[in-house]
Backbone of each chain as ProteinMPNN parsed JSONL, in Angstrom:
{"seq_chain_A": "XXXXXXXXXXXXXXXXXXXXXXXXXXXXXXXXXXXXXXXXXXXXXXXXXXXXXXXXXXXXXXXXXXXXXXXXXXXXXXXXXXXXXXXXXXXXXXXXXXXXXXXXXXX", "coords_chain_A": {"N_chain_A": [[49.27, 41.307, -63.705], [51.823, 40.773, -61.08], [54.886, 39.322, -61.081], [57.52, 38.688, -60.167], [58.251, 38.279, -57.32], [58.966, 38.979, -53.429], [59.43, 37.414, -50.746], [60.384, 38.65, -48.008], [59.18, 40.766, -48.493], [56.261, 40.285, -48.998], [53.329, 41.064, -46.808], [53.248, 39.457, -43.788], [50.679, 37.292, -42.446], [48.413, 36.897, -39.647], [46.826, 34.114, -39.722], [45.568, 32.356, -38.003], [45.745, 31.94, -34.615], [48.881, 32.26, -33.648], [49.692, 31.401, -36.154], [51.386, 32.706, -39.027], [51.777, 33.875, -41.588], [52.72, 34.387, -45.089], [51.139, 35.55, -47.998], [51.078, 34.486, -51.428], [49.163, 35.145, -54.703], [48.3, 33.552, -57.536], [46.141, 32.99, -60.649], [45.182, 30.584, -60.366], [45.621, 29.839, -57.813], [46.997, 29.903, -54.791], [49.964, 30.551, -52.51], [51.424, 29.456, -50.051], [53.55, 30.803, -46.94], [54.332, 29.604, -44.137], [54.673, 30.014, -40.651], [55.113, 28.795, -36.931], [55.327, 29.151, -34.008], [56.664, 26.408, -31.935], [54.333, 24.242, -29.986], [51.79, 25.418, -30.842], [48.616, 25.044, -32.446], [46.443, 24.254, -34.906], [43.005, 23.989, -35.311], [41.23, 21.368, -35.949], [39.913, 21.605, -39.397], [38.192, 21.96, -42.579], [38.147, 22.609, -46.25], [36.882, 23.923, -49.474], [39.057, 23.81, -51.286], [41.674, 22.171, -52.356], [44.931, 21.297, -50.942], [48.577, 21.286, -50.284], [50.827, 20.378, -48.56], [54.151, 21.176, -47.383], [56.307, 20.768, -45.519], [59.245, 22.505, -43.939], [60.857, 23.061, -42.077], [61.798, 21.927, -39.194], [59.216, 19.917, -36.922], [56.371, 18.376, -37.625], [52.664, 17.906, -36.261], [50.477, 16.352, -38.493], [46.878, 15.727, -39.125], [45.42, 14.128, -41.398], [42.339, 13.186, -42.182], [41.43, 10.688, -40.251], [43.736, 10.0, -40.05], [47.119, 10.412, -38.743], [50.733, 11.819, -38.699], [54.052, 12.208, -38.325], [55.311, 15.27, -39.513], [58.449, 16.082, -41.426], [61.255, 17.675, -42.509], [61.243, 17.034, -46.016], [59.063, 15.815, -46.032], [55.697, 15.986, -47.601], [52.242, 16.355, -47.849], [49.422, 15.52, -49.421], [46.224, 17.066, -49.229], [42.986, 16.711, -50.052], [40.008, 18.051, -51.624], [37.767, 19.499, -49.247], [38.496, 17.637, -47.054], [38.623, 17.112, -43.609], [41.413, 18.017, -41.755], [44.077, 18.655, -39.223], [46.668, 20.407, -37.237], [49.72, 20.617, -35.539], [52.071, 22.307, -34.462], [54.979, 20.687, -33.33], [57.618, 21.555, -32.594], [59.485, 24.601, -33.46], [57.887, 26.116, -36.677], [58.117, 25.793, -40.075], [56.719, 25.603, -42.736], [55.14, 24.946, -46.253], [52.167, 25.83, -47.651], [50.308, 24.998, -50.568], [47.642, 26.255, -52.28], [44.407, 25.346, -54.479], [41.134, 25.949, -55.686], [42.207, 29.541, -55.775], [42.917, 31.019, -52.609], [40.571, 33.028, -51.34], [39.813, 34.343, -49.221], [42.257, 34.587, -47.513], [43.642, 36.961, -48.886]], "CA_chain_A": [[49.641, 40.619, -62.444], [52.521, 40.931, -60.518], [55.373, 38.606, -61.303], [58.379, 38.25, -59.573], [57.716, 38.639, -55.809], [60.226, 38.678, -52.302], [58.787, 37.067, -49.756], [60.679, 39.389, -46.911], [58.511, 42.282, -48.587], [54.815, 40.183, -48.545], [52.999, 41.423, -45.724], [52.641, 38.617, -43.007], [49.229, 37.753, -41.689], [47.961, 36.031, -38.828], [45.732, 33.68, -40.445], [44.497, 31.922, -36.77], [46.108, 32.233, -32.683], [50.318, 31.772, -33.274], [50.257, 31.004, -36.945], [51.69, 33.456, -39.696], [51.76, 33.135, -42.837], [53.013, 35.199, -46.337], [50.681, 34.55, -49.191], [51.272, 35.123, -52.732], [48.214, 34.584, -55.034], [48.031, 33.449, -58.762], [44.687, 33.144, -61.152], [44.065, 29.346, -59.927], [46.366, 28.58, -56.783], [47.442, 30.592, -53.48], [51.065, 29.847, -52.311], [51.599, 30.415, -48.277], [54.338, 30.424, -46.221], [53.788, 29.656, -42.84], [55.668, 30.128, -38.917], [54.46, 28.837, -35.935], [55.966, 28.374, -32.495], [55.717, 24.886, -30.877], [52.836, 24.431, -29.373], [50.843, 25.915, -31.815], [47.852, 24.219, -32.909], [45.397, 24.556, -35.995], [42.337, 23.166, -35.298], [39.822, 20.187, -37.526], [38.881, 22.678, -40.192], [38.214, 21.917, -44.039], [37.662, 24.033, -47.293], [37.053, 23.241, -50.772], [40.131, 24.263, -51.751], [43.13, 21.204, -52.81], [46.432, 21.9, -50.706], [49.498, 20.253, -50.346], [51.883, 20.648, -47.877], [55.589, 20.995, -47.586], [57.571, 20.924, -44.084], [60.537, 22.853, -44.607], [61.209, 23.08, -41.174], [61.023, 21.747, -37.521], [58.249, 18.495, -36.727], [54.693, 19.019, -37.38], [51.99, 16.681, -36.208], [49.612, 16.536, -39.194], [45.89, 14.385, -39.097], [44.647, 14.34, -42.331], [40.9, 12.544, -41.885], [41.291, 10.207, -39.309], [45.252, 9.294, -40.33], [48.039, 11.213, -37.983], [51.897, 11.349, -38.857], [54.579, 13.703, -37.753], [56.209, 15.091, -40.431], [59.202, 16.761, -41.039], [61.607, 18.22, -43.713], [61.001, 15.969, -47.416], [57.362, 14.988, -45.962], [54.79, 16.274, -48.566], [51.058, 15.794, -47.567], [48.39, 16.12, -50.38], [45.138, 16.908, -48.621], [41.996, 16.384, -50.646], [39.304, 19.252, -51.224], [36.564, 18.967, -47.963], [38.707, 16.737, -46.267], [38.883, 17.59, -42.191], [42.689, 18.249, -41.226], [44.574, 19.791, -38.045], [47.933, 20.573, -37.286], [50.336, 20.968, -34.429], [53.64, 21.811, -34.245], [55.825, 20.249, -32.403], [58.429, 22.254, -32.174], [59.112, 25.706, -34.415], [58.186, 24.846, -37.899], [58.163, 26.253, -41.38], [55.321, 25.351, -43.564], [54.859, 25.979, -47.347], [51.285, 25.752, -48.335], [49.65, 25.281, -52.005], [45.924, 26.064, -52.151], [43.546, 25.452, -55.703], [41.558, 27.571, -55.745], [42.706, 30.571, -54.907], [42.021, 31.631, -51.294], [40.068, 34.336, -51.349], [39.907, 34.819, -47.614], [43.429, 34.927, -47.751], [43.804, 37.996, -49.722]], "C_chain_A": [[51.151, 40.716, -62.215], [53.492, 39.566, -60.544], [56.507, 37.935, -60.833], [57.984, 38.679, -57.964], [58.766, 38.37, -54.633], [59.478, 38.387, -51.342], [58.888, 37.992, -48.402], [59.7, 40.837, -47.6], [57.101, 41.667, -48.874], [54.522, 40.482, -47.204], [52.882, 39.859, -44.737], [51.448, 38.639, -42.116], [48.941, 36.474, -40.638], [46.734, 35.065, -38.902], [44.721, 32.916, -38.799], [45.575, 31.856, -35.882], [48.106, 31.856, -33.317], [50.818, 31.163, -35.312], [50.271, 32.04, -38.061], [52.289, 33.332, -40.863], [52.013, 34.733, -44.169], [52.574, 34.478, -47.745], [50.876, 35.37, -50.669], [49.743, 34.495, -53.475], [48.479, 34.421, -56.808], [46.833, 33.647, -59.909], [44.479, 31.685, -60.449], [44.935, 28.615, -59.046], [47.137, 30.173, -55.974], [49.059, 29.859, -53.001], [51.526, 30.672, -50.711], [52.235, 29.909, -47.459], [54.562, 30.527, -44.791], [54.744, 29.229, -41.526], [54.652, 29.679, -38.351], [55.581, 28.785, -35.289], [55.686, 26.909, -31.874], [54.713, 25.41, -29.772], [51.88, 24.833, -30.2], [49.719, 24.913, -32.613], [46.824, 24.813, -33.871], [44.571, 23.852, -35.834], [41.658, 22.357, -36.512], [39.138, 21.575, -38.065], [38.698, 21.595, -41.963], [38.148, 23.079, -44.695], [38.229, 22.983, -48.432], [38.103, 23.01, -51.604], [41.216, 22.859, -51.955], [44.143, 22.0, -51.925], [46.712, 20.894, -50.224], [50.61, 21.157, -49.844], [52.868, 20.482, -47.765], [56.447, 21.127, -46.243], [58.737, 21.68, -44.407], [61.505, 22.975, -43.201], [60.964, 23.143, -39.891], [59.747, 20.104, -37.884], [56.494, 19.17, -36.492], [54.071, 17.794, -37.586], [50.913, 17.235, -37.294], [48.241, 15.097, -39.055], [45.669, 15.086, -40.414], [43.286, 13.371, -42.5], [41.343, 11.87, -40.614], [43.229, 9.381, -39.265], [46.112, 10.461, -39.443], [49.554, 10.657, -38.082], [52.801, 12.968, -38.437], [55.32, 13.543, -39.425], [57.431, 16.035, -40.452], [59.841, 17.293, -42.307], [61.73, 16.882, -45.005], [59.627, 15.478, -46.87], [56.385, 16.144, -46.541], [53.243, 15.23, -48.121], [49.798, 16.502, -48.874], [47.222, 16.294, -49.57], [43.381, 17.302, -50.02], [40.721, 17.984, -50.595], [38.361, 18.688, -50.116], [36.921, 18.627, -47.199], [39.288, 17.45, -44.812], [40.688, 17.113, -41.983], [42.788, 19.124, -39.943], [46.517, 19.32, -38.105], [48.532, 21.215, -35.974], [51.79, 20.967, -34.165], [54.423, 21.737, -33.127], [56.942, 20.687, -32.151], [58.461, 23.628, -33.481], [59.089, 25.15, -35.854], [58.15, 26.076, -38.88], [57.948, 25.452, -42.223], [54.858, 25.914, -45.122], [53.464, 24.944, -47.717], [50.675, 25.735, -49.684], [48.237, 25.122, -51.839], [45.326, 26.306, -54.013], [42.198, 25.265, -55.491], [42.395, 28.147, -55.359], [42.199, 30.902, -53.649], [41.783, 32.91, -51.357], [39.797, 35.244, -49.977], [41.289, 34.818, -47.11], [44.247, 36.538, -48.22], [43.629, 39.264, -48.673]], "O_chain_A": [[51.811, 40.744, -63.254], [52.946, 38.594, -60.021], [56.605, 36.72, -61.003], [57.251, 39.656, -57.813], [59.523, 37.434, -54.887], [58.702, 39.285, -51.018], [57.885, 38.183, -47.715], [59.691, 41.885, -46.955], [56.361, 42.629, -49.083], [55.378, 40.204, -46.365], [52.184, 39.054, -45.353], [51.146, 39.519, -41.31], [49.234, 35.301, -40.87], [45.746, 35.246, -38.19], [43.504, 32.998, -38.631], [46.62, 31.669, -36.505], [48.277, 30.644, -33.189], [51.903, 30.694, -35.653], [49.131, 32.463, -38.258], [53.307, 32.665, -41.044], [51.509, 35.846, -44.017], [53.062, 33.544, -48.382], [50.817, 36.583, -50.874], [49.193, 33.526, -52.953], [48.938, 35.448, -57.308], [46.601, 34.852, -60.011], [43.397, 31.636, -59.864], [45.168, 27.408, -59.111], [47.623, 31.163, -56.521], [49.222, 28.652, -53.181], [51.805, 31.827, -50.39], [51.947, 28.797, -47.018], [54.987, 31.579, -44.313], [55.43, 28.207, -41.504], [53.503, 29.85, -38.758], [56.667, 28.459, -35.77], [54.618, 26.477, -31.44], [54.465, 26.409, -29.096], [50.853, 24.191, -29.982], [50.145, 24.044, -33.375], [46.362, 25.915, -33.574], [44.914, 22.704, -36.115], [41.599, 22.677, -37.699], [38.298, 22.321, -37.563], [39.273, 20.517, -42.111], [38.1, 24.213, -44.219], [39.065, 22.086, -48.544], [38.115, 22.17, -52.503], [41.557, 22.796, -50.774], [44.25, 23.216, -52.086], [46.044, 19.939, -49.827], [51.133, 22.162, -50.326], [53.068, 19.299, -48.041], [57.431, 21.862, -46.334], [59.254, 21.282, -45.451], [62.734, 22.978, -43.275], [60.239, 23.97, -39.338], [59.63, 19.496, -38.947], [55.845, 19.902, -35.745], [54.351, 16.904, -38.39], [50.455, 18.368, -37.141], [48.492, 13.898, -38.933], [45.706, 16.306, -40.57], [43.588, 12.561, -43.377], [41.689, 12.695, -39.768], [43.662, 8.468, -38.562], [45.598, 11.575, -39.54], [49.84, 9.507, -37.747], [52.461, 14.145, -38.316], [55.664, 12.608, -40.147], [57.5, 16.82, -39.506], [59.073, 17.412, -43.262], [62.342, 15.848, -44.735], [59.139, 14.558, -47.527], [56.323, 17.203, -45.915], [53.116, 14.006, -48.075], [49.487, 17.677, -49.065], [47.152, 15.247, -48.925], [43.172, 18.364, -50.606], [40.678, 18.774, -49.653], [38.18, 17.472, -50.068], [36.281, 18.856, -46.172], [40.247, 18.222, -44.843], [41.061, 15.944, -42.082], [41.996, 19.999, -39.595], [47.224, 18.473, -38.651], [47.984, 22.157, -35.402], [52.519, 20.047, -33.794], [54.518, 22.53, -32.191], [57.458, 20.067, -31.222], [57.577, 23.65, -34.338], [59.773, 24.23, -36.3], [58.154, 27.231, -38.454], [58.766, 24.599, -42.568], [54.341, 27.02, -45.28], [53.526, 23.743, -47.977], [50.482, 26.911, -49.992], [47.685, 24.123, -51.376], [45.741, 27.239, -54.701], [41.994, 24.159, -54.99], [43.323, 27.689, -54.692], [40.984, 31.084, -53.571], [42.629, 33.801, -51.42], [39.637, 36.455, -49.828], [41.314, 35.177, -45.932], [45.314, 36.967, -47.781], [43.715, 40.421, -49.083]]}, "seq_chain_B": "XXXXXXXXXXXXXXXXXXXXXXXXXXXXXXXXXXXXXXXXXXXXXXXXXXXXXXXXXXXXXXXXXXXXXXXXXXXXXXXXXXXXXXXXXXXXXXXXXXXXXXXXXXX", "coords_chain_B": {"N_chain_B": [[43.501, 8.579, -53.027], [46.671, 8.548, -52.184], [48.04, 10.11, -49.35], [50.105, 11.345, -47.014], [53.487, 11.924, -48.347], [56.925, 11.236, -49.339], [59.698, 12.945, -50.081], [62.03, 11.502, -50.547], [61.78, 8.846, -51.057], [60.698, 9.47, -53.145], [60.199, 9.377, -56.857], [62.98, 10.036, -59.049], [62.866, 12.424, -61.606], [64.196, 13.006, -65.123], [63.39, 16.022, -65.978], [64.236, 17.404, -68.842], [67.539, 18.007, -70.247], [69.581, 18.036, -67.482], [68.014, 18.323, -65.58], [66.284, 17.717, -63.022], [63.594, 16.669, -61.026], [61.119, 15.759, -58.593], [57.989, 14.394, -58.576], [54.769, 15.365, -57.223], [51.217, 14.96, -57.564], [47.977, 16.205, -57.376], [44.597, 16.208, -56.855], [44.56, 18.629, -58.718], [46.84, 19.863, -59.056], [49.844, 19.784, -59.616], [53.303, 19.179, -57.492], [56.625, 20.289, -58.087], [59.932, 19.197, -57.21], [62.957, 20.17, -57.898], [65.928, 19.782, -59.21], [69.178, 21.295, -60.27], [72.634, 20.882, -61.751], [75.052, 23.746, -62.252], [74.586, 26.014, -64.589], [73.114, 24.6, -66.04], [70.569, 24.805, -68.651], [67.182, 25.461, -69.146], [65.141, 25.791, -72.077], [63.698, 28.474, -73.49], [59.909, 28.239, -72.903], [56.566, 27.29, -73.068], [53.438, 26.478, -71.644], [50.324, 25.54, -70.701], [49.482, 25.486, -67.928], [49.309, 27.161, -65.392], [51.735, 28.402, -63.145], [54.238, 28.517, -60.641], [57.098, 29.127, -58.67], [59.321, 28.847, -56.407], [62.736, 29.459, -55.286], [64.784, 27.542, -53.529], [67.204, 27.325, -53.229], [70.544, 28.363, -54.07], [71.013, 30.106, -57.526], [68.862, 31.735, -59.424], [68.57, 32.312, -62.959], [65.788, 33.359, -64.261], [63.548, 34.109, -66.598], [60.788, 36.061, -67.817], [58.536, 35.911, -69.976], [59.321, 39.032, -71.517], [61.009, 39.927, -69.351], [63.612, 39.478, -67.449], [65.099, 38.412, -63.995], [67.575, 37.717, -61.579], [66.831, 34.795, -59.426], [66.673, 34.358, -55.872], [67.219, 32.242, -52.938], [63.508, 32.961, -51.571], [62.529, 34.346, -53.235], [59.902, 34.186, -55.139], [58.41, 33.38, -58.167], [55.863, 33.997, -60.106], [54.149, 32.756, -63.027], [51.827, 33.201, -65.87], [49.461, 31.152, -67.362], [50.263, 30.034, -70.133], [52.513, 31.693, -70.703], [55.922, 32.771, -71.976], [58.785, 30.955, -70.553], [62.19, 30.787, -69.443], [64.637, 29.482, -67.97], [67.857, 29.533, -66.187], [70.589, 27.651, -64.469], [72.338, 29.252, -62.43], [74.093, 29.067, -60.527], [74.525, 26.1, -58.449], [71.29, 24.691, -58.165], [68.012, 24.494, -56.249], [64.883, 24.095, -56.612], [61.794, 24.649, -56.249], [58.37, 24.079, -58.034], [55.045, 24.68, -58.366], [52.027, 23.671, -60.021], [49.158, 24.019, -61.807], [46.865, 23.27, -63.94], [46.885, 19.996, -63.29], [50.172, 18.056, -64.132], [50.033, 16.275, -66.415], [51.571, 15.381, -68.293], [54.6, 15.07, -66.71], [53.31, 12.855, -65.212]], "CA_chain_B": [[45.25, 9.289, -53.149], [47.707, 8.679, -51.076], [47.753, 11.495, -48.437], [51.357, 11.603, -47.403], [54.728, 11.434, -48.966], [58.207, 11.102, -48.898], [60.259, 12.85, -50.992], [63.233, 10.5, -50.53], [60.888, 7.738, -51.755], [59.4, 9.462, -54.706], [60.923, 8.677, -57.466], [63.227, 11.386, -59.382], [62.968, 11.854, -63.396], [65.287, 14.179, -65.481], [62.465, 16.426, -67.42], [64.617, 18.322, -69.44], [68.959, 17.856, -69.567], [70.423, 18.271, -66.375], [67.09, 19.107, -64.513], [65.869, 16.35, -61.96], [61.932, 16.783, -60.353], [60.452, 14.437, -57.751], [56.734, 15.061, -58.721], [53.643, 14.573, -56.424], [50.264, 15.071, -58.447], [47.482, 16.022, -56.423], [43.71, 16.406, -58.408], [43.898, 19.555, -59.648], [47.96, 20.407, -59.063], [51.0, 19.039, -59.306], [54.369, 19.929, -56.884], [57.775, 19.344, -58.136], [61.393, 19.372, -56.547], [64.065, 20.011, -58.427], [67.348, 20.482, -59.01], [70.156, 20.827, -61.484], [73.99, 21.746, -61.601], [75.194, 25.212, -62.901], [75.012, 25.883, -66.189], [71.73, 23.87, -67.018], [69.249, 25.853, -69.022], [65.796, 25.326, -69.486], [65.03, 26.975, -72.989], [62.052, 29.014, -73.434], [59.046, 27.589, -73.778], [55.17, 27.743, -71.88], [52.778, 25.578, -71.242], [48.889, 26.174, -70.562], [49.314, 25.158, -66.812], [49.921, 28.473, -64.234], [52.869, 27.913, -62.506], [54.656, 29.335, -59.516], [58.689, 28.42, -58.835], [60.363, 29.328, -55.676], [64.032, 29.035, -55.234], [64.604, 27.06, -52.166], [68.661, 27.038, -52.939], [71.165, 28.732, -55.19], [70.929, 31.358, -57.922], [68.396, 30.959, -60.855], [68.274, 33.514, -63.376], [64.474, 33.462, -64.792], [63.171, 35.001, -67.83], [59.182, 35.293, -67.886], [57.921, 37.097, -70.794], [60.558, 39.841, -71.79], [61.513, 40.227, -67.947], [64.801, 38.41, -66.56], [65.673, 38.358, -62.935], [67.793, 36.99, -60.931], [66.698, 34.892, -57.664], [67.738, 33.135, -54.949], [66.064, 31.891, -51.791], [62.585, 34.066, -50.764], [62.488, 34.671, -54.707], [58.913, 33.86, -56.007], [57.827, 33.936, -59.664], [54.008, 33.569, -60.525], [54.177, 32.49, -64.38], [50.731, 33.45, -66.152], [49.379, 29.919, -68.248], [50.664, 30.192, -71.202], [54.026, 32.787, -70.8], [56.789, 31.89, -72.379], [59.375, 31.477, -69.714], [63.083, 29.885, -69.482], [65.565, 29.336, -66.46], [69.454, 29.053, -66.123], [71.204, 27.542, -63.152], [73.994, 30.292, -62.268], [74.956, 28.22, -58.88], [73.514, 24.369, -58.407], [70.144, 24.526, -57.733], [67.209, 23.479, -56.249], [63.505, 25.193, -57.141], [60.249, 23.749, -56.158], [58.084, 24.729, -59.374], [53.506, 23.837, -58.592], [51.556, 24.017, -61.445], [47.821, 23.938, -61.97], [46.074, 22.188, -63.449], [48.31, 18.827, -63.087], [51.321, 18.065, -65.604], [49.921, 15.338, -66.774], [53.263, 15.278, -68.996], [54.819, 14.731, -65.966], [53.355, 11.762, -64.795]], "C_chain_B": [[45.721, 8.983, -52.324], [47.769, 10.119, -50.791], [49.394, 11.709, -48.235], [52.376, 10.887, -48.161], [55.827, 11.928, -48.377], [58.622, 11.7, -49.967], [61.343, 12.31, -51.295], [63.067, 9.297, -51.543], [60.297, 7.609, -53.334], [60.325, 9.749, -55.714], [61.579, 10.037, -58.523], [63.406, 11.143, -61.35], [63.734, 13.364, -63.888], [64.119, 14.507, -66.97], [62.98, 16.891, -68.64], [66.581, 17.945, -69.153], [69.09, 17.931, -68.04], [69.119, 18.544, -65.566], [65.833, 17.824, -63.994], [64.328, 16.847, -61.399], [61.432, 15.67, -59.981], [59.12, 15.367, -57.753], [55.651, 14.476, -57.995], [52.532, 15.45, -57.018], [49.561, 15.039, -57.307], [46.049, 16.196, -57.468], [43.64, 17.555, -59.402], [45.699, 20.716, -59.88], [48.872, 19.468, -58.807], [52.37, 19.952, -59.029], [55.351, 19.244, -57.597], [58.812, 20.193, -57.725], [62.422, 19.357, -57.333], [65.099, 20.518, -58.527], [68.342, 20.4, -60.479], [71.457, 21.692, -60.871], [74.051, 23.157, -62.087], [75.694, 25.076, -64.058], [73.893, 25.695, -66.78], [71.025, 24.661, -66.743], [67.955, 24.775, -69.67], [65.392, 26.384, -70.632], [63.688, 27.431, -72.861], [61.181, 28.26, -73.656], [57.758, 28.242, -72.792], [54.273, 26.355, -72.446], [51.15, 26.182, -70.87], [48.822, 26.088, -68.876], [50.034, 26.553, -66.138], [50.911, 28.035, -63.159], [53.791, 28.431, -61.576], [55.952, 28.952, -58.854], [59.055, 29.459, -57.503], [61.67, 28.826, -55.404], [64.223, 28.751, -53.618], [66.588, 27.186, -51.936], [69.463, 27.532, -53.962], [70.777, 30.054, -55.799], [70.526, 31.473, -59.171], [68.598, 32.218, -61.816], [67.11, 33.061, -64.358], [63.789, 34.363, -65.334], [61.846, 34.722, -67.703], [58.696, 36.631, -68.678], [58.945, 37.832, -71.449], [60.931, 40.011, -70.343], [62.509, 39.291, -67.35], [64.812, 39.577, -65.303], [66.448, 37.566, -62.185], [67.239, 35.984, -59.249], [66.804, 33.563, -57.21], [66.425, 32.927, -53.765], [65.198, 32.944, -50.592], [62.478, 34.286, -51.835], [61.093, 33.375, -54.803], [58.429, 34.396, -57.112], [56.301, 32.862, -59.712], [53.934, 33.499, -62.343], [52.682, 32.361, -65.034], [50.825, 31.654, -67.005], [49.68, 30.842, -69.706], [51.677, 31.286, -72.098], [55.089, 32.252, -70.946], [58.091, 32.391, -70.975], [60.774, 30.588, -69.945], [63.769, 30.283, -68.369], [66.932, 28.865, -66.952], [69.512, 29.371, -65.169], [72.134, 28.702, -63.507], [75.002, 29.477, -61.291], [73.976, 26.682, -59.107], [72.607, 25.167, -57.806], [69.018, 23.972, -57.31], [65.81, 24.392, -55.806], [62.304, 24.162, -57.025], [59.063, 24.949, -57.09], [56.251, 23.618, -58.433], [53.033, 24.715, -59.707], [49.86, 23.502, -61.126], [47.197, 24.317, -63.488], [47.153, 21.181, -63.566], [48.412, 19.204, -64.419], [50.918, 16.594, -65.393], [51.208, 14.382, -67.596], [54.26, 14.728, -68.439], [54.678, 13.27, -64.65], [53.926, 10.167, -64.894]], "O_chain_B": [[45.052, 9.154, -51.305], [47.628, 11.062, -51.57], [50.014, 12.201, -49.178], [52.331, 9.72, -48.55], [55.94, 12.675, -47.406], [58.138, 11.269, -51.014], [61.78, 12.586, -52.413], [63.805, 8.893, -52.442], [59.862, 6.78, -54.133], [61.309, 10.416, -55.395], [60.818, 10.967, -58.792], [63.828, 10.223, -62.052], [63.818, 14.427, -63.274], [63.929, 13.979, -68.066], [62.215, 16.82, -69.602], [66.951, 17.658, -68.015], [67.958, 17.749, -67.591], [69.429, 19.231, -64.593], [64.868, 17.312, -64.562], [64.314, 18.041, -61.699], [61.26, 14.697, -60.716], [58.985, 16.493, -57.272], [55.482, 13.258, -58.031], [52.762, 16.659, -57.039], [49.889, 14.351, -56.341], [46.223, 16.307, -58.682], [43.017, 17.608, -60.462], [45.822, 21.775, -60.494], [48.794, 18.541, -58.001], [52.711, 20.934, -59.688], [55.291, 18.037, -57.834], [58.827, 21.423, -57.765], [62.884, 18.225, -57.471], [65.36, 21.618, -58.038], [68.216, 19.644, -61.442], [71.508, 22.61, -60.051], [72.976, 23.71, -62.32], [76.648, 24.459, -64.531], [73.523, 26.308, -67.781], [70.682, 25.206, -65.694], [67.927, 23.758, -70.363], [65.291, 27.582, -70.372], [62.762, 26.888, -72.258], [61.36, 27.454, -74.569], [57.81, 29.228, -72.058], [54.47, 25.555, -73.361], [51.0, 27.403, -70.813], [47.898, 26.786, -68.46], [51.189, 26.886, -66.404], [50.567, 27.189, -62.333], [54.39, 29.219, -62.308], [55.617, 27.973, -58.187], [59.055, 30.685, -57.622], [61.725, 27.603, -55.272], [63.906, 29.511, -52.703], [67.167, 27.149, -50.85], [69.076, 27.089, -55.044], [70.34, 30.987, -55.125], [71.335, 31.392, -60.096], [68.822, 33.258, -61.196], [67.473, 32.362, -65.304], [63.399, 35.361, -64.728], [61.457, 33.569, -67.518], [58.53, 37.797, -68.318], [59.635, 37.068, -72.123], [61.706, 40.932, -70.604], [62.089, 38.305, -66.744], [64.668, 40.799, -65.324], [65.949, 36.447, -62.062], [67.304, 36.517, -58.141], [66.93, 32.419, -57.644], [65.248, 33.285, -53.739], [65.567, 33.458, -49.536], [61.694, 35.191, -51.55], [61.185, 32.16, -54.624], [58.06, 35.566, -57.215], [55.939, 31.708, -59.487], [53.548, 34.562, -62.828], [52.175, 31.28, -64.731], [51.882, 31.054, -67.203], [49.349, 31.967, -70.079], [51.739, 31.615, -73.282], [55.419, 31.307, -70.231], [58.313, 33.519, -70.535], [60.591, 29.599, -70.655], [63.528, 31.358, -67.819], [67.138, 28.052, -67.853], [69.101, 30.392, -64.618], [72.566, 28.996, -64.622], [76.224, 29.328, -61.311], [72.996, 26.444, -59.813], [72.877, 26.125, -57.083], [68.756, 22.897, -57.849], [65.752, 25.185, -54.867], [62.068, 23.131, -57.654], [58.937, 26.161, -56.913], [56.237, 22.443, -58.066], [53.351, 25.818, -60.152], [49.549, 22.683, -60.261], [47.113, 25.436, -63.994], [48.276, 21.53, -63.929], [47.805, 19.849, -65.274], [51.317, 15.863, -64.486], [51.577, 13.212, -67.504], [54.972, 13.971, -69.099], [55.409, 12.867, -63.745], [53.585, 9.336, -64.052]]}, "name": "protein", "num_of_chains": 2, "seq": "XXXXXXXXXXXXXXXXXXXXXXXXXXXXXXXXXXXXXXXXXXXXXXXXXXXXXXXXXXXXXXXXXXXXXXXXXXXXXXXXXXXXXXXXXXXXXXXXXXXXXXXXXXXXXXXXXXXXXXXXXXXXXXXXXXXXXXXXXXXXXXXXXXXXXXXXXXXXXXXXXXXXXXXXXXXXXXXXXXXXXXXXXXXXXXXXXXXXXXXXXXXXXXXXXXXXXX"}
């Protein structure tokens, strides 16, 4: 496996409509770094998968089940495996993802 | 679980000399934030937990296995479970390190 990695040389992928993302993968955890434009919305999805989110930049409205907070740079959201989330940013953001598993639809 | 956080809020512990981590545990991974001045080394060691360190600030130089590199911010290392790895600040730093399965050690 592949060990040191540059993010400006992962491919970026359009994982759904405005959001783009550079994923690195491990044996038991996906790590994905994610653009949008404001406006951009992720709809109520789940997956079995554990992730935990990191703002790094810009205001993003996050629901995690039926709870909604904006968050912004130092706001860390754990989201639960199954559990229905969406996301909308509110203005341009930058997004670091952790997924356990690995995403395999990712890849 | 608590769903979001703060990392302002969450509380910071010095794992190792000089090297600070605000840790948020999630079930099956734990994120941490940290930082240290220049100079502070992390000696070799490993751990059974897979582990993945990007440099968000500064200039780490990271040994994983027989392989040193230097890196700075867009620098990701994917650390196999159980590779012996060690870190020296070159510049202050600050490296967000997730690990799977949690650092219980850490709690």
């Amino acid at each position: 496996m592949n060990v040191f990695h540059q993010l400006e040389s992962t491919p970026e992928k359009e994982i759904f409509g405005g959001w783009f993302g550079r994923m690195i993968h491990g044996e038991n955890m996906t790590i994905s770094y994610f653009r949008a434009k404001a406006g951009s919305i992720l709809p109520r999805h789940s997956h079995p998968h554990e992730q935990i989110s990191t703002v790094l930049e810009g205001e993003l409205e996050l629901t995690i089940g039926e709870e909604t907070r904006i968050c912004r740079l130092g706001d860390v959201a754990v989201i639960p495996s199954n559990v229905e989330h969406q996301a909308r940013a509110l203005t341009d953001v930058r997004v670091m993802d952790v997924f356990a598993p690995v995403r395999e639809d990712y890849r």
